[in-house]
Residue, then its C-alpha position, 0 to 999 in steps of 0.5 A: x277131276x274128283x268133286x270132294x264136299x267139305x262141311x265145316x260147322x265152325x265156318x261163318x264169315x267172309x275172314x273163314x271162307x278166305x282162309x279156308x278157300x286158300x288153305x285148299x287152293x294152295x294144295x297141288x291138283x285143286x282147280x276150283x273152291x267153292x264155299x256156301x257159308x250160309x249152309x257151311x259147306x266147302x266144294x273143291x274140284x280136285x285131281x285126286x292123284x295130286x292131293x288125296x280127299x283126305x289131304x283136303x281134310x287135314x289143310x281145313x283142319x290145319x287151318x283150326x276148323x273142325x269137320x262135321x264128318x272126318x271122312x271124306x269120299 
């Protein structure tokens, strides 16, 4: 399992962290999300051979949040 950390500036609120936790939890090989609002950051324990860190990226922002950083390790 890969450990990616998502930081999404926008997210605030309970309704953001349950549309967003669901986004990544819907994408084949993700087994854990986690969401601290309080500092905006989005943790999610993946299988990188099923959903590519990157595809992590594109469902929050599928979602109609903006990430601090594109780029995701």
């Amino acid at each position: 399992m890969a450990p990616s950390t998502l930081t999404v500036p926008e997210m605030s609120c309970e309704a953001c962290r349950t549309t967003i936790a669901g986004a990544l939890e819907a994408l084949p090989g993700v087994v854990a999300v986690g969401v601290d609002l309080d500092r905006r950051l989005v943790l999610v324990e993946h299988d990188a051979r099923l959903t590519a860190p990157d595809r992590l990226a594109t469902a929050v922002e599928d979602q109609g949040y903006e990430l601090a950083v594109r780029a995701v390790p």
